[in-house]
ROKETOR-418258 format. One record per residue (C-alpha): residue in three letters; chain; x, y, z negated. Coordinates in Angstrom, 3 decimals. Each point is the difference from the previous one (the first is absolute). Layout:
! ROKETOR-418258
<r code="ALA" unit="A" x="X" y="Y" z="Z"/>
...
This chain:
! ROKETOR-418258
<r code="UNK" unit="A" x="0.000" y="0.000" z="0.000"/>
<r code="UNK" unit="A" x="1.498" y="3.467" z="0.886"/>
<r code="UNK" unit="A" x="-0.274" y="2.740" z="-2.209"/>
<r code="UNK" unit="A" x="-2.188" y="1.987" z="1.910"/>
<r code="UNK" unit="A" x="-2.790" y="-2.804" z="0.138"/>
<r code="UNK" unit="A" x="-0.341" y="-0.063" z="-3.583"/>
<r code="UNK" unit="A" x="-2.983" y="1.388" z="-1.485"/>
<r code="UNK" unit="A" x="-2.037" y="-0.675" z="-3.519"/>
<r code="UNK" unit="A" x="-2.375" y="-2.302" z="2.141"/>
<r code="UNK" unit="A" x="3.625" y="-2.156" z="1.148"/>
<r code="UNK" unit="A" x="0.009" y="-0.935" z="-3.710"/>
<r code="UNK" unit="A" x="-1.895" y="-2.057" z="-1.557"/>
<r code="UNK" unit="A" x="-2.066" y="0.967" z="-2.337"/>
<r code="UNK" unit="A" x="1.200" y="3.575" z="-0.504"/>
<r code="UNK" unit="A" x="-3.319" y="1.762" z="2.088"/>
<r code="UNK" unit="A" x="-1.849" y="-1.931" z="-2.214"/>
<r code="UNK" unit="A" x="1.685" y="1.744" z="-2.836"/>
<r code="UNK" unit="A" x="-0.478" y="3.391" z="0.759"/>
<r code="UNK" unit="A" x="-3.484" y="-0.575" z="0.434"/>
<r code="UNK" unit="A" x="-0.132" y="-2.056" z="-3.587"/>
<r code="UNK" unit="A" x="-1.963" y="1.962" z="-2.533"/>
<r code="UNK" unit="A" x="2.883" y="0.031" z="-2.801"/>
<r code="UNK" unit="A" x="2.196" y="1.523" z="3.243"/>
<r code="UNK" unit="A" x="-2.360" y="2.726" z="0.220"/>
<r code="UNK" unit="A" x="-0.830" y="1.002" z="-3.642"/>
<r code="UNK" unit="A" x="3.579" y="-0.212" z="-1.146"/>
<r code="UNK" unit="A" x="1.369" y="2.241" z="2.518"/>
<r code="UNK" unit="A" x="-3.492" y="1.674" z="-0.174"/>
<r code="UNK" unit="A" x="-0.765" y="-0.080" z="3.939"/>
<r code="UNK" unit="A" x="-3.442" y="0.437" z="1.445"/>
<r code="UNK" unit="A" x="-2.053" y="-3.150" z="-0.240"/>
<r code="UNK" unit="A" x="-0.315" y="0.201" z="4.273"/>
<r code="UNK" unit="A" x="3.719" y="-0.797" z="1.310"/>
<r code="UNK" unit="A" x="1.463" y="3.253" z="2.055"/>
<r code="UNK" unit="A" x="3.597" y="0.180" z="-0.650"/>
<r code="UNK" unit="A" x="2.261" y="-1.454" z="2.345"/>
<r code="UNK" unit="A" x="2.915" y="-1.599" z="-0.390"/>
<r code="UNK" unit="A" x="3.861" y="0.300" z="2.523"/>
<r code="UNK" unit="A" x="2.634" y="-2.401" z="-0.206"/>
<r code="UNK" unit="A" x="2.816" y="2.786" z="-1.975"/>
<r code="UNK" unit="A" x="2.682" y="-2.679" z="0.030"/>
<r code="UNK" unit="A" x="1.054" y="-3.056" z="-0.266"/>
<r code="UNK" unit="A" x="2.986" y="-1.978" z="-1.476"/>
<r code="UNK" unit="A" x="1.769" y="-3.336" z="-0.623"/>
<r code="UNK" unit="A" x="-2.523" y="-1.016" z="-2.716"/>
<r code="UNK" unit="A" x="-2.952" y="2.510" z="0.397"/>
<r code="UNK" unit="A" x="-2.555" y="1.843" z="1.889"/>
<r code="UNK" unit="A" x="-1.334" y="3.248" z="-1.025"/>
<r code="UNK" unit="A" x="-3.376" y="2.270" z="1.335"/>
<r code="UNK" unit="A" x="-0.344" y="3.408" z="-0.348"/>
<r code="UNK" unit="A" x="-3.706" y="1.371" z="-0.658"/>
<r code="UNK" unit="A" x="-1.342" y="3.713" z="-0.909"/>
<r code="UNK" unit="A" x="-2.525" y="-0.302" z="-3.182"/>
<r code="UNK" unit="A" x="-3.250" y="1.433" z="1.255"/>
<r code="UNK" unit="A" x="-1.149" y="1.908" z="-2.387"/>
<r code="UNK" unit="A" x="2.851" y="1.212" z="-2.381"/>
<r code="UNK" unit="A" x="3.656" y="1.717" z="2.106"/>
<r code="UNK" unit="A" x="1.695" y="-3.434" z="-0.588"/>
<r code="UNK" unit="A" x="2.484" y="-1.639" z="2.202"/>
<r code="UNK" unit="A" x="-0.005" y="-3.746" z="-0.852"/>
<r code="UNK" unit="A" x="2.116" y="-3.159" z="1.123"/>
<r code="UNK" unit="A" x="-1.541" y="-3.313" z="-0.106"/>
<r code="UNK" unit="A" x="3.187" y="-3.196" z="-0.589"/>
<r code="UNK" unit="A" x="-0.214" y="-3.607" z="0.781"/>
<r code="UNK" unit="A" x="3.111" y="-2.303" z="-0.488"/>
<r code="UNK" unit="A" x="0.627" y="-2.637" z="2.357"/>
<r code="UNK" unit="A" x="2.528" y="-1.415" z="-2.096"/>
<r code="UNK" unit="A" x="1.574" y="0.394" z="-3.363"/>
<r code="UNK" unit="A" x="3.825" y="0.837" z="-0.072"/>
<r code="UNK" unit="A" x="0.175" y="-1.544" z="-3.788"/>
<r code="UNK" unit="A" x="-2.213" y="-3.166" z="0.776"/>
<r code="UNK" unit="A" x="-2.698" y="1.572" z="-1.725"/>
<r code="UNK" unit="A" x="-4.265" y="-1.535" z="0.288"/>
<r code="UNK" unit="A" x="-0.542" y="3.735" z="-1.681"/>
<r code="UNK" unit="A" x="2.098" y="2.139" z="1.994"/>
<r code="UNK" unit="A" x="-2.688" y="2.638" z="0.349"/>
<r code="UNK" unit="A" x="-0.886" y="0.198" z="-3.372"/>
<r code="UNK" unit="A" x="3.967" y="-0.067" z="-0.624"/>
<r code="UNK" unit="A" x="0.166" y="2.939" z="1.818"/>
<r code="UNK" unit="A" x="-2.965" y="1.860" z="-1.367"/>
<r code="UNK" unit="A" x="1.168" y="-0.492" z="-3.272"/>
<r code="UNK" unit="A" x="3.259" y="1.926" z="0.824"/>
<r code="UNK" unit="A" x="-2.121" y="2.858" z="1.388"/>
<r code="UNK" unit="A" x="-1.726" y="0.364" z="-3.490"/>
<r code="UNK" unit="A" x="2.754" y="0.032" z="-1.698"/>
<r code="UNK" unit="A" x="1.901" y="2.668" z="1.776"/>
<r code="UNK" unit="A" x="-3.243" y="2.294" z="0.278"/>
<r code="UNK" unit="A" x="1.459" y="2.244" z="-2.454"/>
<r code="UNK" unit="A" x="3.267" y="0.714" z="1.728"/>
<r code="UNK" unit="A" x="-1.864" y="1.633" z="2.758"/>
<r code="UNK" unit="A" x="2.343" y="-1.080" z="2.362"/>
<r code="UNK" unit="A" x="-1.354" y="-3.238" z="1.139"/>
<r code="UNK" unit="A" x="-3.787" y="-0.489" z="2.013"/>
<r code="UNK" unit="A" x="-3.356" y="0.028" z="-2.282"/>
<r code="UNK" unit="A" x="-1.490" y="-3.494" z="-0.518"/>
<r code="UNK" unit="A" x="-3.674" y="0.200" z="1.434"/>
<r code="UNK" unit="A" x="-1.236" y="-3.353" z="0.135"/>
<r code="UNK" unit="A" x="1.156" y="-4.058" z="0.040"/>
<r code="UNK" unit="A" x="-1.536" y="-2.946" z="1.037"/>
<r code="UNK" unit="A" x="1.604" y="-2.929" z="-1.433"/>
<r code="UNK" unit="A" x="-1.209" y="-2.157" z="3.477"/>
<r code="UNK" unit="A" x="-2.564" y="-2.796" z="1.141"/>
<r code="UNK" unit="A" x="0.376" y="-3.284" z="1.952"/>
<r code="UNK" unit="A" x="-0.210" y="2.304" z="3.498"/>
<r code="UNK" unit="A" x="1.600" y="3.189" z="-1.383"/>
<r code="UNK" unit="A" x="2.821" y="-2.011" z="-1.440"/>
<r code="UNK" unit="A" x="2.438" y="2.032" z="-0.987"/>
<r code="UNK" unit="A" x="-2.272" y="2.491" z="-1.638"/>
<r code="UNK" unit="A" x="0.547" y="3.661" z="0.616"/>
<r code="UNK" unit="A" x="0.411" y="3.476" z="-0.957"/>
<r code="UNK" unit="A" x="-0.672" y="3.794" z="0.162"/>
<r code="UNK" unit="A" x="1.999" y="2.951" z="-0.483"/>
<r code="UNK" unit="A" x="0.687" y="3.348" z="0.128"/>
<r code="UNK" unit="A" x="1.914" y="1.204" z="3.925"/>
<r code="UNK" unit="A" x="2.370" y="2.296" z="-1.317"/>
<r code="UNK" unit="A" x="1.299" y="2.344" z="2.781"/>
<r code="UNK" unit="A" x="3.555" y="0.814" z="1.063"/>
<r code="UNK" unit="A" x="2.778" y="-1.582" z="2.471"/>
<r code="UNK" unit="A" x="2.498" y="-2.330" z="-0.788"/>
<r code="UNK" unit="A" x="2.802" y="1.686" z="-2.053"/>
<r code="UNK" unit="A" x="3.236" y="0.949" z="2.122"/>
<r code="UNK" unit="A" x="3.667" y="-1.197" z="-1.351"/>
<r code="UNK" unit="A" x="1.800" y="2.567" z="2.093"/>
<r code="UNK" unit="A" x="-2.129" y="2.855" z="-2.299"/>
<r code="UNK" unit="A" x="1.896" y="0.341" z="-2.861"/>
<r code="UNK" unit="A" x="-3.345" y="1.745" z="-2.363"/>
<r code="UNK" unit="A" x="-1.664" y="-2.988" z="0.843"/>
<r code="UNK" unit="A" x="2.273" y="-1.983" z="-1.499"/>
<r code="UNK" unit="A" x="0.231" y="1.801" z="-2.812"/>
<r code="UNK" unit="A" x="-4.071" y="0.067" z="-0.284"/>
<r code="UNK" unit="A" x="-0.109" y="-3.797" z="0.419"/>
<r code="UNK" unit="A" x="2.685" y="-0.550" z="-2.954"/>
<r code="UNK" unit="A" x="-2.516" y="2.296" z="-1.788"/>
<r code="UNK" unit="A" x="-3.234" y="-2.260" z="1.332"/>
<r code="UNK" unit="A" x="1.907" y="-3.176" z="-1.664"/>
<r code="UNK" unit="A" x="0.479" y="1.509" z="-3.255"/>
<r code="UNK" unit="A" x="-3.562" y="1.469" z="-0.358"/>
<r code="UNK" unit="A" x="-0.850" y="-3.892" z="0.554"/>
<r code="UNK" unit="A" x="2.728" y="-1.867" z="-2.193"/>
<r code="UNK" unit="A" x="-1.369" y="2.449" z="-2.753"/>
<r code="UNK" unit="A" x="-3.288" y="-1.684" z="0.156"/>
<r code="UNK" unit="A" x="0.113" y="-2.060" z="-3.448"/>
<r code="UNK" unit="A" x="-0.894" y="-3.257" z="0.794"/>
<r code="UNK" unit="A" x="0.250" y="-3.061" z="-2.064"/>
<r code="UNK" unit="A" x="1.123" y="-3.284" z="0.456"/>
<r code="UNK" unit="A" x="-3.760" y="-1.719" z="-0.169"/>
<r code="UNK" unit="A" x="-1.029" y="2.344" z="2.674"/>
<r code="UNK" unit="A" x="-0.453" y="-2.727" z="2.420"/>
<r code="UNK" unit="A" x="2.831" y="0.368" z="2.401"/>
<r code="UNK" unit="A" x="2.708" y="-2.521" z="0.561"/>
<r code="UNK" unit="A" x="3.256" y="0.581" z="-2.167"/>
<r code="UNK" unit="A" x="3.327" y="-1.516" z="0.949"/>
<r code="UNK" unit="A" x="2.224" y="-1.372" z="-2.996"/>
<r code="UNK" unit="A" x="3.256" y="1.376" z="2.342"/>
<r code="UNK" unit="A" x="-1.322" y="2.049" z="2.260"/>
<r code="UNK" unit="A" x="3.557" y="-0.346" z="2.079"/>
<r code="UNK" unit="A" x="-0.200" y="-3.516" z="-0.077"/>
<r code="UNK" unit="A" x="-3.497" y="-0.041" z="1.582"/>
<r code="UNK" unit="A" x="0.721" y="1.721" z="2.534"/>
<r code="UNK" unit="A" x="2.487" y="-2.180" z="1.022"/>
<r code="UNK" unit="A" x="-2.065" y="-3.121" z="-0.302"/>
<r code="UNK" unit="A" x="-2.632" y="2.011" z="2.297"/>
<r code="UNK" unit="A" x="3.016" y="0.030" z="2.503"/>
<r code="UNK" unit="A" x="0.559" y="-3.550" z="-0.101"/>
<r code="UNK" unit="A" x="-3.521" y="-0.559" z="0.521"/>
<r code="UNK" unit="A" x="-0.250" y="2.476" z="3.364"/>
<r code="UNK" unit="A" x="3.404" y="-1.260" z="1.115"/>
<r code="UNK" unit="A" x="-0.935" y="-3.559" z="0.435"/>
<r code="UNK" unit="A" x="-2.135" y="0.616" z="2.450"/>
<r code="UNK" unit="A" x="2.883" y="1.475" z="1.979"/>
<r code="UNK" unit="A" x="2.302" y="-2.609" z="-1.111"/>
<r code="UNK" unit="A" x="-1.933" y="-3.043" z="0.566"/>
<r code="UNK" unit="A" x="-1.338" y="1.050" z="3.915"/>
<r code="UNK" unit="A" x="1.314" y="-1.043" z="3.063"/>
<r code="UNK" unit="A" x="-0.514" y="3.556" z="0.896"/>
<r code="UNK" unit="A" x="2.454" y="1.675" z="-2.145"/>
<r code="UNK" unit="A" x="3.747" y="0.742" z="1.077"/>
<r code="UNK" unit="A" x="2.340" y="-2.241" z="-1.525"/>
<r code="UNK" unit="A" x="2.920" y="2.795" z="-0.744"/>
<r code="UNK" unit="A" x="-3.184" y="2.356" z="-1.601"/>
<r code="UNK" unit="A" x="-1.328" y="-2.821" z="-1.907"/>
<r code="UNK" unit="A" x="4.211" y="-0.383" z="-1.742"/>
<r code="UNK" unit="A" x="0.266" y="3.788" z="-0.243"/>
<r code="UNK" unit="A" x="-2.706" y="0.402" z="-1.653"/>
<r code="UNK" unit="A" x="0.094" y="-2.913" z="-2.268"/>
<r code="UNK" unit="A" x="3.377" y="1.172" z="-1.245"/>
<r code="UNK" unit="A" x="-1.264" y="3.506" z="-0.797"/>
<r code="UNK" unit="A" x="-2.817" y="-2.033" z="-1.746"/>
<r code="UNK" unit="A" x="2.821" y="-1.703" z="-1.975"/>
<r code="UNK" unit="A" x="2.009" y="3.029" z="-1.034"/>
<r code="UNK" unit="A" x="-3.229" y="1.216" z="-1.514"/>
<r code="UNK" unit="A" x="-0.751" y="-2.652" z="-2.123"/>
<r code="UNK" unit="A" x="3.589" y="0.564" z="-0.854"/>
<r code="UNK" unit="A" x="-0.863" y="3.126" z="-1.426"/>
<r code="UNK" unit="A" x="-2.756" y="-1.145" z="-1.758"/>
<r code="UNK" unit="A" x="1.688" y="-2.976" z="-2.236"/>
<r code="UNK" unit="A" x="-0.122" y="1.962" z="-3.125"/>
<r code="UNK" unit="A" x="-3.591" y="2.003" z="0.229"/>
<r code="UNK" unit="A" x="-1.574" y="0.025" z="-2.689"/>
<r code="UNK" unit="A" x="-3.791" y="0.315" z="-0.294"/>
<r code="UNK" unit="A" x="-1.480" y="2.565" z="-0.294"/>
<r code="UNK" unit="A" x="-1.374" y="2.104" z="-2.745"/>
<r code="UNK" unit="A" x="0.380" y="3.221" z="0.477"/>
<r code="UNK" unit="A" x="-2.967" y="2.908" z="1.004"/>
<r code="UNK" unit="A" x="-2.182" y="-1.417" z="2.724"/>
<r code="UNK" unit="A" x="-2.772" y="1.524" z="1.991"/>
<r code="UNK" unit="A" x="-1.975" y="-0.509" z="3.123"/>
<r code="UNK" unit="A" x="2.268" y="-0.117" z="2.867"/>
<r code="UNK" unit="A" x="-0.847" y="-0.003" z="3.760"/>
<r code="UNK" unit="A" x="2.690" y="-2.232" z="1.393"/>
<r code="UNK" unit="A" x="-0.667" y="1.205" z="3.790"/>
<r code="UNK" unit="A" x="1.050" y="3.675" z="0.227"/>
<r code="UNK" unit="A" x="0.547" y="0.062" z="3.521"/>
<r code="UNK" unit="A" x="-0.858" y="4.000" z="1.257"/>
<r code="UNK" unit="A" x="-3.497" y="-0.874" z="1.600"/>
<r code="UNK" unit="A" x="-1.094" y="-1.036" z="-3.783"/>
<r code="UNK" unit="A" x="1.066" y="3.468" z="-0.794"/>
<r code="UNK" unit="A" x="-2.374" y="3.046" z="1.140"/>
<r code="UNK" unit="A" x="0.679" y="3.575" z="0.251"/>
<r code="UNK" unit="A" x="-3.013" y="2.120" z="-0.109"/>
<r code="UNK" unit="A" x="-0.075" y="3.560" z="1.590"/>
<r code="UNK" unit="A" x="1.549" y="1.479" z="-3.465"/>
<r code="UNK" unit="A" x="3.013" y="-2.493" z="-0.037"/>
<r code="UNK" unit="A" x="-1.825" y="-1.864" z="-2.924"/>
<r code="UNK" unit="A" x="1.287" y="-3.760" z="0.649"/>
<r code="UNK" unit="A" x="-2.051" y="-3.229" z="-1.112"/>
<r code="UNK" unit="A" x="0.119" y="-3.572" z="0.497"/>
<r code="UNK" unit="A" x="-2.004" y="-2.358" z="1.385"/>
<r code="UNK" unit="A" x="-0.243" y="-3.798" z="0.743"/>
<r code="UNK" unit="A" x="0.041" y="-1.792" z="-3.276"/>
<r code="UNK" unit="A" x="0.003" y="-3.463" z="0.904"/>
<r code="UNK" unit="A" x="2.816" y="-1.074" z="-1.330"/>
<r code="UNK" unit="A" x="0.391" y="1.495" z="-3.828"/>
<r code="UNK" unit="A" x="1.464" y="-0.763" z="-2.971"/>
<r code="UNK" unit="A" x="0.933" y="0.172" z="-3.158"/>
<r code="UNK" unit="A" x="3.787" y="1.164" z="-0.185"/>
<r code="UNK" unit="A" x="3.182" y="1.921" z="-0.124"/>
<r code="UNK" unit="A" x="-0.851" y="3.359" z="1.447"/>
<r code="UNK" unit="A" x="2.995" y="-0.157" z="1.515"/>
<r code="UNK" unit="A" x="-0.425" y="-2.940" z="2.168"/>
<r code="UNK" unit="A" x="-2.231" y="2.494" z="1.777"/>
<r code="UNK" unit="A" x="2.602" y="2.729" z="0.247"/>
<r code="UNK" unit="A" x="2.573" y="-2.593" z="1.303"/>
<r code="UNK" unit="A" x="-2.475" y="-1.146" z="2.736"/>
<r code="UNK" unit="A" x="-1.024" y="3.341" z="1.008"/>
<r code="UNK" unit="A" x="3.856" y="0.840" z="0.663"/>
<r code="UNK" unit="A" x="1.425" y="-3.216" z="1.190"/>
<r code="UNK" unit="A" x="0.910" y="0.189" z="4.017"/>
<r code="UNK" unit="A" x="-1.754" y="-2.481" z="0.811"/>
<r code="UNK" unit="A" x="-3.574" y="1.558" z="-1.136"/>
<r code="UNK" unit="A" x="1.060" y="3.674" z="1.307"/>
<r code="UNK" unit="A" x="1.003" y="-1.896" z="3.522"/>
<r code="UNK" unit="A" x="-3.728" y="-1.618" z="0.527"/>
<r code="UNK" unit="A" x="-1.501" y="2.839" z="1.462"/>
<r code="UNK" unit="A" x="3.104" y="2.110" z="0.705"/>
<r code="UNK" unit="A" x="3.325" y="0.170" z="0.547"/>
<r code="UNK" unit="A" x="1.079" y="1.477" z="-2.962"/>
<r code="UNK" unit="A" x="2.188" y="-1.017" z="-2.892"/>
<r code="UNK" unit="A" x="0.590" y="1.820" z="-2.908"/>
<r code="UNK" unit="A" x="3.143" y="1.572" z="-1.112"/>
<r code="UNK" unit="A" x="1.438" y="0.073" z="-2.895"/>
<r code="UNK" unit="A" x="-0.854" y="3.605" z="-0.953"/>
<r code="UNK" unit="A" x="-3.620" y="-0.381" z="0.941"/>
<r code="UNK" unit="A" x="-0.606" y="-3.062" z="-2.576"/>
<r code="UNK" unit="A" x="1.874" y="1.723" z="-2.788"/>
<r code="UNK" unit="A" x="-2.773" y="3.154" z="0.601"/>
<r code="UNK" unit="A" x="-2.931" y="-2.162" z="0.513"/>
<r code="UNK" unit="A" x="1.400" y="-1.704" z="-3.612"/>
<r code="UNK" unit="A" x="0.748" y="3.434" z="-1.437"/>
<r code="UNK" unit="A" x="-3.604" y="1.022" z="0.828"/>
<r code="UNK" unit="A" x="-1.744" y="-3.124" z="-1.054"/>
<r code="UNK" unit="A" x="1.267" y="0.262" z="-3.424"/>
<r code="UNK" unit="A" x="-0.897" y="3.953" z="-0.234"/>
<r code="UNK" unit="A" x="-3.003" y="-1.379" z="0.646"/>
<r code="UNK" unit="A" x="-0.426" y="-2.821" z="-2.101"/>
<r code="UNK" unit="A" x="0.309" y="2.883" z="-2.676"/>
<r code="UNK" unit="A" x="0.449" y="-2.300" z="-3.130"/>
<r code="UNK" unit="A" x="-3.179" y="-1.937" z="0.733"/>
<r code="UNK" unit="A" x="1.978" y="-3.238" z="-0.338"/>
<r code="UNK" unit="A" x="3.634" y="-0.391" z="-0.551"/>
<r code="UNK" unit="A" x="1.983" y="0.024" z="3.120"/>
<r code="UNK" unit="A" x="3.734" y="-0.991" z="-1.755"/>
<r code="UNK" unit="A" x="1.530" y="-2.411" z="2.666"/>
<r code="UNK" unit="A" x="-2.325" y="0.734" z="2.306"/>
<r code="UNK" unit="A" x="2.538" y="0.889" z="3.109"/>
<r code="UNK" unit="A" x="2.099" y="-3.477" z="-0.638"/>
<r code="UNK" unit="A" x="-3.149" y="-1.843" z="0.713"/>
<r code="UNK" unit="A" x="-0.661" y="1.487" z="2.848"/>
<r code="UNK" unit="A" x="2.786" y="-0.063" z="1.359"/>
<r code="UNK" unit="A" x="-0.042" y="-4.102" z="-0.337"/>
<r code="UNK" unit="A" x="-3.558" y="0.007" z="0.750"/>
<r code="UNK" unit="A" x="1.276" y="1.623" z="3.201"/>
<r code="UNK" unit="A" x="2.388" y="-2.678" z="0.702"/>
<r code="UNK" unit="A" x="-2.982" y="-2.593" z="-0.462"/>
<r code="UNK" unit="A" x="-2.462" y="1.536" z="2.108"/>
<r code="UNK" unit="A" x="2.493" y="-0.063" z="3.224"/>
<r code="UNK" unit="A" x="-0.354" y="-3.616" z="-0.505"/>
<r code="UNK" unit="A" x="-3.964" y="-0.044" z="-0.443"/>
<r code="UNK" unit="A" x="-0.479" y="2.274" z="3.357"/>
<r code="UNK" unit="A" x="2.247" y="-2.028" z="1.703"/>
<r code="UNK" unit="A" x="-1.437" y="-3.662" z="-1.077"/>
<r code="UNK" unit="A" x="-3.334" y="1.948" z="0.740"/>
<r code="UNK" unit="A" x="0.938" y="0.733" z="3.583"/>
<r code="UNK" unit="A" x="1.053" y="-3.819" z="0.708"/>
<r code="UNK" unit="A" x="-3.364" y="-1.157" z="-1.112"/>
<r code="UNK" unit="A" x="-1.784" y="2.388" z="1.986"/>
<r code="UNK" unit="A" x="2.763" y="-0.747" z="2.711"/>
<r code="UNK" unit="A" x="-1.200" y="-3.581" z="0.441"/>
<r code="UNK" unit="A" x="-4.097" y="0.885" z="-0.528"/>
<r code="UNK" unit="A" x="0.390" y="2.617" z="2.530"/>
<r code="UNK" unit="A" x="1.818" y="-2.348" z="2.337"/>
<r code="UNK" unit="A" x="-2.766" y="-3.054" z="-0.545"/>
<r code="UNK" unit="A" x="-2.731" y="3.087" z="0.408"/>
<r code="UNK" unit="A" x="-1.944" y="-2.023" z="-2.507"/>
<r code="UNK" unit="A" x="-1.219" y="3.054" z="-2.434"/>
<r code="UNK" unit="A" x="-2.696" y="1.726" z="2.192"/>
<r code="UNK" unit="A" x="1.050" y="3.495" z="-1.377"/>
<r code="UNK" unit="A" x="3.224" y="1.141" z="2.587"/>
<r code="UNK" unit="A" x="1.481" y="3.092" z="0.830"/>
<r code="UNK" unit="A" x="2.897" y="0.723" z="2.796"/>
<r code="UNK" unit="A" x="1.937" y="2.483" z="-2.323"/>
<r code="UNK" unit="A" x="0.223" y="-2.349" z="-2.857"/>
<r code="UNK" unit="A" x="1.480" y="-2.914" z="2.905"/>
<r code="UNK" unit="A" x="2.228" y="2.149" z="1.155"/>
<r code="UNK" unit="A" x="1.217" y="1.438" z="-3.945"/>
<r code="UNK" unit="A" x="0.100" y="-3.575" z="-0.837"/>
<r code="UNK" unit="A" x="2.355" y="-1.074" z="2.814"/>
<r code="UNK" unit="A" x="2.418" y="2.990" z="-1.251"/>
<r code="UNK" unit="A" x="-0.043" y="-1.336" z="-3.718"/>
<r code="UNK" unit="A" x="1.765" y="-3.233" z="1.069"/>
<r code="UNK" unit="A" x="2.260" y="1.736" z="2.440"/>
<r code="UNK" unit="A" x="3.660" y="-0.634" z="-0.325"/>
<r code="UNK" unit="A" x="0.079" y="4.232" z="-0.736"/>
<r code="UNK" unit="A" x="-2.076" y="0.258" z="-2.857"/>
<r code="UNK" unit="A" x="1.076" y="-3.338" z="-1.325"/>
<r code="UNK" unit="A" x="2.851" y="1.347" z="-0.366"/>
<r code="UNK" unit="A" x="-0.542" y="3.193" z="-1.560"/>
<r code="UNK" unit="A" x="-1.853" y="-2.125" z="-2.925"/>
<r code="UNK" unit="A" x="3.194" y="-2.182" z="-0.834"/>
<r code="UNK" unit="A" x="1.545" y="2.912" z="-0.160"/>
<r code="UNK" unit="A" x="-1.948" y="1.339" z="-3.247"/>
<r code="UNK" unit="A" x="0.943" y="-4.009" z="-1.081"/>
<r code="UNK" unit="A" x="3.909" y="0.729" z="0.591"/>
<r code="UNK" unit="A" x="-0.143" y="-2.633" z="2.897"/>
């Protein structure tokens, strides 16, 4: 199915939905169906409508999964649970409504506020600033550790397991390059290197976003910056957020831009300005800077997955771009550029 064939009625279930009677009181819609909803975008794992509330000036996006990143049978309600909790920061979209899901409407689904803006630029170096400002208005957000959300004992050496996880699909297919499938096993190896004393742990934890590519971040028409897409949360180490939202290999996705040195140590110098003593950032920088070093690893193990799916054409949701990215992730180039950061 191509993107621009799908529709509420391509889903099963979901017109049914928005016609339901708890659909319409919750989000307090007129009891004779008038909104209509546009495909606003799609990704790896999701589809999302757009629709304009009819009676009140309200801009709303309506979000199915197709399939849940952690493995999840609630991933909606995973999600929507995030949203609530982060309400307060005011960073973040307004939960509107969930529905937990049926045997046609499967995986349930959700509504939220559309907040406006674009996606944030790397190459503007305000919006940087504002989006180091946007994380610590959210890491603020007290939340505690029966809040629902997954919580990693070493959040380090989850990540890595994650990586062994995406990487075998790389490593065990036919389709996958022999001399990418050593390279990247020995970076693999030289971070579990670094890893063999981590210790748990137990230090202040929050809801973190995990995916802070610069689509998830948008910049309205004052420079405010929030972030969506909060599929993949968790309860963590703030900084495993800063580390992925610097690493080269998130900043690369959508760009060709890498960070310098100078620009981290501002977006660091801000973030803790920010912070303003609402939770104790002491050692903050040295786990970024390993969480960093991690993340390479997780956006590249991430790309060889998505190598292999995108080569088999078995997930339905494709996109050129993200091919052709894809193809440049396992390219002898920026290979080498991340065993560099490893000292290879």
């Amino acid at each position: 199915m191509s993107n621009k064939s799908i529709t509420i009625d391509t889903i099963p279930g979901l017109r049914a939905l928005t016609r339901s009677p708890d659909y319409r009181n919750t989000l307090k819609l007129p009891e004779e169906q008038t909104e209509e909803y546009t495909l606003l975008a799609t990704g790896e794992y999701n589809i999302n409508f757009r629709f304009r509330h009819p009676v009140r000036p309200e801009l709303l996006v309506l979000r199915v999964n197709s399939e849940s990143q952690m493995h999840l049978s609630n991933q909606i309600e995973y999600e929507a649970n995030a949203l609530e909790l982060l309400e307060t920061s005011g960073r973040t979209p307004v939960l509107r409504y969930v529905y937990k899901g049926d045997s046609v409407l499967t995986r349930g689904a959700l509504v939220m506020s559309l907040l406006p803006g674009r996606a944030l630029h790397y190459d503007a170096p305000e919006e940087i600033q504002e989006a180091a400002r946007c994380l610590a208005d959210i890491h603020s957000v007290p939340v505690s550790e029966g809040s629902g959300l997954i919580r990693p004992k070493a959040p380090i050496i989850a990540i890595l397991e994650e990586c062994e996880e995406m990487f075998r699909t790389y490593e065990e297919s036919p389709l996958g390059e022999d001399s990418v499938k050593k390279r990247i096993r020995t970076l693999l190896d030289a971070g579990w290197a670094m890893t063999q004393d981590t210790p748990e742990y137990h230090g202040y934890s929050c809801c973190v976003n995990t995916e802070l590519n610069n689509t998830n971040f948008l910049v309205d028409d004052s420079g405010r910056v929030r972030l969506v897409d909060w599929e993949k949360p968790l309860y963590s180490d703030p900084a495993q957020d800063l580390g992925h939202f610097l690493a080269p290999t998130t900043t690369f996705w959508k760009t060709d831009e890498i960070f310098t040195e100078e620009t981290i140590e501002k977006f660091m110098d801000t973030y803790i300005e920010a912070v303003g003593g609402r939770y104790d950032t002491i050692g903050l920088r040295e786990r970024t800077r390993d969480f960093i070093v991690i993340t390479c690893l997780r956006g590249l193990t991430w790309c060889s997955m998505a190598w292999v799916q995108y080569q088999q054409n078995d997930k339905g949701l494709t996109n050129e771009s993200t091919r052709i990215k894809l193809d440049a992730y396992l390219s002898d180039g920026f290979l080498s550029k991340i065993e560099a950061i490893y000292g290879m």
